[in-house]
N, C-alpha and C positions, 0 to 999 in steps of 0.2 A: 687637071690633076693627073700626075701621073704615079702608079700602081705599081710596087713591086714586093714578091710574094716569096718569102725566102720559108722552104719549106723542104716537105720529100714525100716522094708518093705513096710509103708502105707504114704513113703515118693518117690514121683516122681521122684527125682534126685537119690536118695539112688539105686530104683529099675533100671533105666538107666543106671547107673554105675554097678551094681551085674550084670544086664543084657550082658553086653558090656564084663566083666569077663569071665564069661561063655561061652560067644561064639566066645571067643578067646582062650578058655581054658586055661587060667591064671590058675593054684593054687592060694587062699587066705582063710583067715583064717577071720570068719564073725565075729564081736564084735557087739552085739545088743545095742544101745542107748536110752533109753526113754527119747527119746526129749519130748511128749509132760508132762512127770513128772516133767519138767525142769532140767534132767540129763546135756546136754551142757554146763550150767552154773555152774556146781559144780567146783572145784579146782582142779580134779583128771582131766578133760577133758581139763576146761577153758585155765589151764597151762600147761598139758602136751600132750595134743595130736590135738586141733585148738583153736587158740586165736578167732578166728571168732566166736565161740561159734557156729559152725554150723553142719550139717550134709548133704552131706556125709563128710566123710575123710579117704584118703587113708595113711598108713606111709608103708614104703617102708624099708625097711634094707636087709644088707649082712649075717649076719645072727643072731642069739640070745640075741647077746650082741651091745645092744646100746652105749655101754661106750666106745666099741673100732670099731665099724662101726654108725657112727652117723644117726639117722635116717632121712628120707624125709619125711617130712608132705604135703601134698596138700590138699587143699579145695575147695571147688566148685567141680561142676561138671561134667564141661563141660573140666574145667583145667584137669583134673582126666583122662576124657574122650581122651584126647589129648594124656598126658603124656603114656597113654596103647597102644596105637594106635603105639606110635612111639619107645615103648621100647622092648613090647612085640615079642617075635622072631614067631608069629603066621603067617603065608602068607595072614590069611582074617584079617591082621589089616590095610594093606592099604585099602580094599574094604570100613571099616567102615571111616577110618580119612588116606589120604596120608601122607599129610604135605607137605615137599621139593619135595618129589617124582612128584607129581604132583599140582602146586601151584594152578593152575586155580579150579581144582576142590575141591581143599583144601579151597579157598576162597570162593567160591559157599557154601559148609557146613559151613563153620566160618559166613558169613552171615544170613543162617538161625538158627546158634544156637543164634547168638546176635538177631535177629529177636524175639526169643522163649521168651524171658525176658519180653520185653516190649509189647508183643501182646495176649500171651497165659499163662504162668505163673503169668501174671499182672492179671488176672479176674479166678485165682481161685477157686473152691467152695467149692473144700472137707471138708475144717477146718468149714466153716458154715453149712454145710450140716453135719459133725459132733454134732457141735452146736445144733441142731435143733431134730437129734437125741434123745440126750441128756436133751434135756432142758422137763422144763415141755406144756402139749399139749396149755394151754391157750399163748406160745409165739412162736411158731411155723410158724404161720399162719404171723405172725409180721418177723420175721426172713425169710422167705421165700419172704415177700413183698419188706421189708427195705434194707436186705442184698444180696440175692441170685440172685434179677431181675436184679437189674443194674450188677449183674457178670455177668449174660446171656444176656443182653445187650451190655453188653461190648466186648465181647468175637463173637459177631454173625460177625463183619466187617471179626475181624482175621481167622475164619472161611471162610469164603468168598473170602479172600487172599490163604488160604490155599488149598479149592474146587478151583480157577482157577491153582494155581502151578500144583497141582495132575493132572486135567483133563486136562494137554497139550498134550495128547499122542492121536492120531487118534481114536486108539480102545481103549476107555474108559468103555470097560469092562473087559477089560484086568489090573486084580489087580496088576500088578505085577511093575506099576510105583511108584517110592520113592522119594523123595524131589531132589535129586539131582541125580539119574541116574536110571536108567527103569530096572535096573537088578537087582541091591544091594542095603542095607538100610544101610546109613553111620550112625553118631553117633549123625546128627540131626536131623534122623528118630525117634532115641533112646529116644532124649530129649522131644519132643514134643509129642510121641505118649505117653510116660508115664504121661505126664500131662493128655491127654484127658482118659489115661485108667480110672482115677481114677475118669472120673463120668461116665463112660461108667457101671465102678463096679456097679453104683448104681441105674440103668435103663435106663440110657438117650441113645438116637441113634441119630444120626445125619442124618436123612431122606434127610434133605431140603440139605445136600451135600455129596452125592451119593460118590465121589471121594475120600473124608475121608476118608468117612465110611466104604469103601472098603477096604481103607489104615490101617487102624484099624483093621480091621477082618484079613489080610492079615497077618501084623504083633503078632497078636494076637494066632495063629496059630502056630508061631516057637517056638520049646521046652522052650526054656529057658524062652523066654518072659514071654509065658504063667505059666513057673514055679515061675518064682520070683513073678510075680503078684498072686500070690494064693492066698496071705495075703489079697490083698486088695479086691482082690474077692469074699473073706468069708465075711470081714468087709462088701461089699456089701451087698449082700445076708442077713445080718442079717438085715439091715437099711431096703433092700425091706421088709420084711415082720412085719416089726415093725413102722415105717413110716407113716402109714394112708396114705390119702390124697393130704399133704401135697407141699409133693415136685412137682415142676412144669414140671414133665418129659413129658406128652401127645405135649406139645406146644414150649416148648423152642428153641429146634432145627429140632424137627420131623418134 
């Protein structure tokens, strides 16, 4: 079967799934996307590799030729994330997602990944914190008030749900608990910590919950992660030092 991954790296999902690759050690073959040039919507993507016009997507073939092994398209993420977990001949693909193997705990991660949508990927910030970047300094200041607070207000409860899940462990200084099992990070570790990586890229710490933030550094730390994320660690790093004032990292969540 061979794997290819048409994605971009300063996309949460994209890096989740390369991430999930990796340390399953899948072979795949990387196709770069400029989503935000509006490459998705061209006709070369639109129609033949996700109608969703999205990113990631995986297409999957037997071998070279499309014409006599038809290919699998998936979209989303998390679908992505599944389909690896349960094809892949890896022994640490049950640790990340069982499935049938083990339903109970298969349901426990299928709940926090559907959790991940409406609570965490709902508020956000990069693309405005791009924005803001980018724009000129006299709307910055407006962009930071109008757009960025209510994502940082929005986001502090699901933080709050996420600090009591983490810190259920007696020794909660012991980093090594994950959303659903105190040993291994399944694949709505994956989903979730790449959402918060991407402002952690750009200063922000999550002080006021210790348990995250530990979950974060912890994860942050395993090769792969921290390789896929590079991209978005540079993009960081350029934003800190260009930035000003601006952004509300001192208060948000410290």
């Amino acid at each position: 079967m061979r794997l290819h991954l048409y994605g971009h790296r300063l996309s949460q999902p994209c890096r989740a799934v390369e991430t999930l690759l990796r340390e399953l050690g899948a072979p795949y073959q990387w196709q770069e996307v400029d989503f935000a040039n509006g490459a998705t919507h061209e006709p070369w993507y639109a129609e033949r590799v996700n109608a969703f016009q999205t990113v990631p997507t995986l297409i999957a073939t037997h071998d070279d030729s499309e014409r006599t092994h038809p290919a699998l398209h998936i979209g989303e993420s998390h679908a992505i994330m599944r389909y690896l977990c349960r094809t892949t001949a890896s022994p640490a693909a049950a640790d990340w997602y069982p499935g049938d193997r083990d339903p109970a705990r298969a349901a426990d991660i299928d709940q926090w990944l559907d959790w991940h949508h409406a609570n965490i990927r709902r508020y956000d910030m990069f693309h405005h914190i791009m924005n803001l970047h980018l724009t000129l300094p006299m709307l910055k200041r407006e962009i930071q008030t109008t757009l960025l607070k209510p994502l940082q207000d929005g986001l502090r409860p699901a933080l709050a749900q996420l600090e009591s899940r983490l810190a259920r462990r007696t020794d909660t200084n012991d980093p090594s608990a994950y959303l659903c099992d105190d040993d291994a990070p399944s694949i709505a570790d994956l989903a979730i910590a790449c959402e918060l990586y991407q402002i952690v890229a750009v200063g922000y710490r999550f002080d006021r919950f210790p348990a995250v933030q530990r979950w974060l550094d912890t994860l942050g730390e395993r090769r792969h992660f921290r390789d896929v994320a590079e991209a978005v660690m540079a993009q960081g790093r350029t934003i800190q030092a260009e930035d000003g004032d601006y952004l509300d990292r001192a208060t948000a969540f410290a």
